[in-house]
C-alpha positions in Angstrom: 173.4 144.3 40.1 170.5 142.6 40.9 167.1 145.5 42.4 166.9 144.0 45.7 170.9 145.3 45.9 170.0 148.7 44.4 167.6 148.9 46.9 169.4 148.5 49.3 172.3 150.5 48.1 169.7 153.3 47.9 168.3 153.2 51.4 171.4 152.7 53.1 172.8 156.1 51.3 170.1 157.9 52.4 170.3 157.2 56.1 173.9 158.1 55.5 172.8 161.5 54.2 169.9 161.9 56.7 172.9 161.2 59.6 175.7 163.8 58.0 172.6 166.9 58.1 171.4 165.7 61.5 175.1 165.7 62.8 175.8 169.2 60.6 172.6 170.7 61.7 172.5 172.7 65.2 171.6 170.5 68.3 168.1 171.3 69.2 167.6 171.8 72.7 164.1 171.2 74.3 163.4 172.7 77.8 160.2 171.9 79.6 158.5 173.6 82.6 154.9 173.1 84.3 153.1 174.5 87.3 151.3 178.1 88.1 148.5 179.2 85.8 149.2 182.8 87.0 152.5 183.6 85.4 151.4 181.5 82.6 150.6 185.1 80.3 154.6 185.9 81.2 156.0 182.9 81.0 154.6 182.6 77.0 156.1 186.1 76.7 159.7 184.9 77.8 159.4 181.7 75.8 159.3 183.6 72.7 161.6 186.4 73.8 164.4 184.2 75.0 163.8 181.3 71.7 164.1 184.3 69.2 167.4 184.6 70.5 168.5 181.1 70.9 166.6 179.4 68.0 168.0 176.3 68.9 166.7 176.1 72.5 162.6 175.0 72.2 160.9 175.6 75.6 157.5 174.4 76.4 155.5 175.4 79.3 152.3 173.5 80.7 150.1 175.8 82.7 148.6 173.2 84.8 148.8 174.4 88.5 151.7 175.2 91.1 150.5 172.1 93.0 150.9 169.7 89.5 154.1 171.7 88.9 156.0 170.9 92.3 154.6 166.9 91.4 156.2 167.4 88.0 159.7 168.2 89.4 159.5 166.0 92.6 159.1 163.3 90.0 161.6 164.2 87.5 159.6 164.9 84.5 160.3 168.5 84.0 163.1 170.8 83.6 161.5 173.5 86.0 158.5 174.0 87.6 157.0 177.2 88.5 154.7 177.9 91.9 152.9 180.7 93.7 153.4 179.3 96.7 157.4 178.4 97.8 158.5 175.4 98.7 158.7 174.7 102.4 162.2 173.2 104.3 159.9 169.8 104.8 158.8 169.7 101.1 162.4 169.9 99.8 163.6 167.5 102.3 161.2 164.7 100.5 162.7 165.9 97.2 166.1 165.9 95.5 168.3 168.8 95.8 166.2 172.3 94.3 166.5 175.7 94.1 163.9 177.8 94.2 163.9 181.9 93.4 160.9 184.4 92.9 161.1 185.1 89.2 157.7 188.1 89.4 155.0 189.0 91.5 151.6 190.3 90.9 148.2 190.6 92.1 145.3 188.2 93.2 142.2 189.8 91.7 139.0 189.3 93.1 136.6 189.4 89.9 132.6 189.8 89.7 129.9 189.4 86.9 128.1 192.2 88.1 127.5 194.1 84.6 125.2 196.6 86.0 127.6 198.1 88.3 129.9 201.3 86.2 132.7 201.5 88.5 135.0 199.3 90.2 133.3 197.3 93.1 134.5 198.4 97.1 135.0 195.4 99.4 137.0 195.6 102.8 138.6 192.7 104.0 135.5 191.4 106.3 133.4 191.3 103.2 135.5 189.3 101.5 136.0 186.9 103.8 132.0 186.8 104.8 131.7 185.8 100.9 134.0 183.3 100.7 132.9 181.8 104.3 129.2 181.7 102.9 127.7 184.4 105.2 127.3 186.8 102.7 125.1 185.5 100.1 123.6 188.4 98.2 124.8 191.4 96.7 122.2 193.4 98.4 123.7 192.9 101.7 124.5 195.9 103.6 128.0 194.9 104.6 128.7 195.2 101.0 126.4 198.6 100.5 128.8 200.4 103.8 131.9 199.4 101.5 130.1 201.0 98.2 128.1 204.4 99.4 126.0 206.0 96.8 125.8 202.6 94.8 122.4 201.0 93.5 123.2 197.0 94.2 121.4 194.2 93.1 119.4 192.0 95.0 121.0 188.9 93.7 122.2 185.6 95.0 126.2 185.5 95.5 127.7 183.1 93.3 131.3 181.8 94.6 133.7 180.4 92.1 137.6 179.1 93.1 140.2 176.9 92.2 138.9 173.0 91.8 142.9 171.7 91.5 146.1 172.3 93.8 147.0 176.1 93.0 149.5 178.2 94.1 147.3 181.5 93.5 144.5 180.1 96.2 147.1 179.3 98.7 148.3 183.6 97.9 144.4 184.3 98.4 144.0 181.7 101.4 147.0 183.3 102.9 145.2 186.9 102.8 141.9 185.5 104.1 143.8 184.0 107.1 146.0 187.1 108.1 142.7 189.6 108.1 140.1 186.8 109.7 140.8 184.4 112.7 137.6 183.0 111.7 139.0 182.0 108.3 142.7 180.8 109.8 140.7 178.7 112.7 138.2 177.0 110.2 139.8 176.8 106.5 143.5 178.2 106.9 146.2 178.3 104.2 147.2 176.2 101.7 147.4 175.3 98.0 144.4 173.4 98.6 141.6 174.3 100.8 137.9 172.5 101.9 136.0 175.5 100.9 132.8 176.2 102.6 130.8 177.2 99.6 131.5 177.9 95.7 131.9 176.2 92.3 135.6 174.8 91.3 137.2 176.3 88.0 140.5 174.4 87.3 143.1 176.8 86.6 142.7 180.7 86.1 141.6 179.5 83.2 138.6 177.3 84.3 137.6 180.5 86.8 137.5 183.2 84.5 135.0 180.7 82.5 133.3 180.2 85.0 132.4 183.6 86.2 131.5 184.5 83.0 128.5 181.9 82.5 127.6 183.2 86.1 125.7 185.8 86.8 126.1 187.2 89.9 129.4 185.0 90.2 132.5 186.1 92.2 136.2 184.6 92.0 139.8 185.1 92.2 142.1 185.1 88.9 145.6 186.8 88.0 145.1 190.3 86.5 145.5 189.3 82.7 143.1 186.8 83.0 140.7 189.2 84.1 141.7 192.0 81.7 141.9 189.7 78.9 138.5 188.4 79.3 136.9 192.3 80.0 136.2 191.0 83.5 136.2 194.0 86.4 138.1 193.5 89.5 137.8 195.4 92.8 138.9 198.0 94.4 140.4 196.2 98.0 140.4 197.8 101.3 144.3 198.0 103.0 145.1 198.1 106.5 145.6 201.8 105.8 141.8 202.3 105.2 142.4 202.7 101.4 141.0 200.9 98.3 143.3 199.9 96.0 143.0 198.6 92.5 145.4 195.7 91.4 148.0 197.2 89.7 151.7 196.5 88.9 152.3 199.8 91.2 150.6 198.1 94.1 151.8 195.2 93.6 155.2 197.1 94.0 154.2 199.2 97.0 153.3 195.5 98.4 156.8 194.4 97.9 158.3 197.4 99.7 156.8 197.1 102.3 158.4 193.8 103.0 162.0 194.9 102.1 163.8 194.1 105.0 161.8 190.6 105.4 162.3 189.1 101.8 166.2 190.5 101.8 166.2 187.6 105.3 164.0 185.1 103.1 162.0 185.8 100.1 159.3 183.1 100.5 158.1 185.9 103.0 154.4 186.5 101.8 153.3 190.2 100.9 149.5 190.0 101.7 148.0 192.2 104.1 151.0 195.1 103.6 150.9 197.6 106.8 149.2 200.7 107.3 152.6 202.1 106.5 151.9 201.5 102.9 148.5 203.4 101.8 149.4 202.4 97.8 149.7 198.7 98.7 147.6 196.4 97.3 146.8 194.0 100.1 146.2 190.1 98.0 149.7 190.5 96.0 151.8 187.4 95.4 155.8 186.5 94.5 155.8 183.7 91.7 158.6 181.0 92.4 161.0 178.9 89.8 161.6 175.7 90.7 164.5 173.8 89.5 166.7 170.7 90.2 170.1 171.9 91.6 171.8 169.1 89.4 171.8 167.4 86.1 173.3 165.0 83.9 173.1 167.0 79.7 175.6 169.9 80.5 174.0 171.4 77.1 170.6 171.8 78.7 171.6 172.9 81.6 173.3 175.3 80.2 170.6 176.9 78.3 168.4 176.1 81.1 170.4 178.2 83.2 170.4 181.1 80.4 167.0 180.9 80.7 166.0 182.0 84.0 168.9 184.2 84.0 166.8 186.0 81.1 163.6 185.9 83.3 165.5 187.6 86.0 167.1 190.2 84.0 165.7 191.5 80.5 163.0 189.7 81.0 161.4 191.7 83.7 160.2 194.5 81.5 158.1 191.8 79.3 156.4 191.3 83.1 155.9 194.9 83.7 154.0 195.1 80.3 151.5 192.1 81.3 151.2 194.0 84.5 153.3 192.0 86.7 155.6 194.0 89.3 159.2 193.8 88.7 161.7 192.5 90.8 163.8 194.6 93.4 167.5 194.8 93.0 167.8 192.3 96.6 165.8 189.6 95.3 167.6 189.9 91.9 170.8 189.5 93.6 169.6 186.5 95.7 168.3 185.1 92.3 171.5 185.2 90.9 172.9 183.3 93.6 171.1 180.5 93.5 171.2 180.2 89.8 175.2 180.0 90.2 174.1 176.8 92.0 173.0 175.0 89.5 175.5 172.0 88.2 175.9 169.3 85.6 177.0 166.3 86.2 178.2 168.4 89.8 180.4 170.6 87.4 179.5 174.3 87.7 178.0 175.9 84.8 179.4 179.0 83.2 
């Protein structure tokens, strides 16, 4: 036998053997998601949860904004995106056939490098719309002192920080601003992406929270676990009942409840700006929305795909009440499982 036939004897028995332990092996399946930099701390948490229990599903995640997350799946190039803000009926009529769920909620913080101040910073809603307009520009102002009696300000220059990309937790914070200000509604409005009157753009919560910190004097709006992860205070907000509340998982949920009867009719209802009815409510909260493409064609993948968020909206709920996300009521739950139970391959039903 002449060595170029050994050779070749030798290679072709090792592709042989490499093909028998790929075909014995387990079938890896790889999930991918992008969108919403504010339930990126959760999401991580149920990647690893619902992976140690399927090690051969790998999911990967992309924090890279709701508004790059709804892109990802209008073009196809994700399994699922995730979004603060819902879709509207006119944005899934220019896409293919989604559904779309809240999978958590939680609360828009407004942070502040302010490290001479002890305790949490008072603002009522006029203040923080007067900041983000531009008409409050120092700390010192006494629109800021009425909302903080008994507290030694400093006469420093307001710095404004926001989000520089399409995000899903500005159009939450944009939403606020225009249900407490006319002003705001008539001159900047709502939306994933605004024309902001004054500020510095962060890109992502990310992007923000560094931001603020190289600022002194700086003010923004992140997702709670940014804020706590990075020692950053957040304040104390002013509710239509006349009571500051701190961002909390149990505001959050007061916020929810107070909208009971308008989510169980559709749950892209916001919760900003709860009624005087709720005194616990914290008034910027926000519902985080899955996005996903009602059909398929790897039954496999959508299978686990479907496991997935079926994880997120059951066991998975207490990893989001440890990173301070609010649980989901039993309603939404339910309406959750409903659309899940749309999802197809190939137009076959899943299991």
């Amino acid at each position: 036998m002449t060595k170029r036939i050994v050779v070749a004897s030798l290679v072709a028995t090792v592709a042989l053997s490499l093909t028998a332990c790929k075909s014995s092996g387990p079938k890896t399946i790889s999930l991918i998601g992008a969108g919403s930099t504010f339930v990126y701390p959760v999401m991580t948490r149920w990647e690893q949860g619902f992976m140690q229990a399927h090690p051969d599903v790998h999911i990967n995640y992309q924090s890279i904004g709701s508004g790059g997350g709804i892109q990802q799946v209008k073009a196809g190039t994700v399994d699922f995106g995730a979004s603060d803000a819902p879709l509207t009926d006119a944005q899934m009529a220019e896409m293919k056939p989604v559904i779309q769920f809240p999978e958590s909620a939680g609360p828009v913080c407004i942070t502040y490098n302010l490290p001479e101040l002890k305790d949490p910073l008072q603002l009522s809603a006029d203040v923080v719309t007067g900041i983000f307009l531009g008409k409050i520009t120092n700390w010192g102002d006494k629109a800021i002192a009425a909302d903080n009696p008994g507290v030694k300000l400093p006469k420093e220059a307001i710095v404004v920080v926001h989000r520089a990309e399409s995000s899903g937790t500005t159009a939450a914070f944009t939403t606020y601003l225009s249900a407490v200000s006319a002003e705001w509604k008539t001159k900047v409005g709502a939306g994933k992406s605004v024309a902001w009157p004054v500020g510095l753009g962060g890109k992502g919560n990310e992007g923000v929270t560094g931001q603020l910190k190289q600022a002194p004097g700086a003010i923004g709006y992140v997702e709670l676990a940014y804020a706590q992860e990075n020692n950053l205070p957040v304040a104390k907000i002013k509710n239509l009942a006349g009571s500051y509340v701190a961002p909390s998982t149990a505001s959050t949920t007061a916020a929810i409840n107070a909208f009971t009867t308008q989510l169980s009719q559709d749950p892209r209802t916001p919760i900003v700006n709860p009624p005087a009815t709720a005194p616990d409510a914290y008034p910027i909260s926000t519902l985080t929305f899955l996005i996903i493409p009602k059909d398929g064609p790897d039954k496999d993948k959508r299978q686990a795909l479907k496991n997935f968020m079926q994880y997120i909206v059951t066991d998975g709920q207490a990893a989001a009440n440890d990173l301070h996300y609010a649980p989901l009521p039993d309603g939404v739950k339910q309406f959750d499982q409903q659309q899940l139970n749309l999802l197809t391959a190939d137009g076959q039903p899943l299991q």
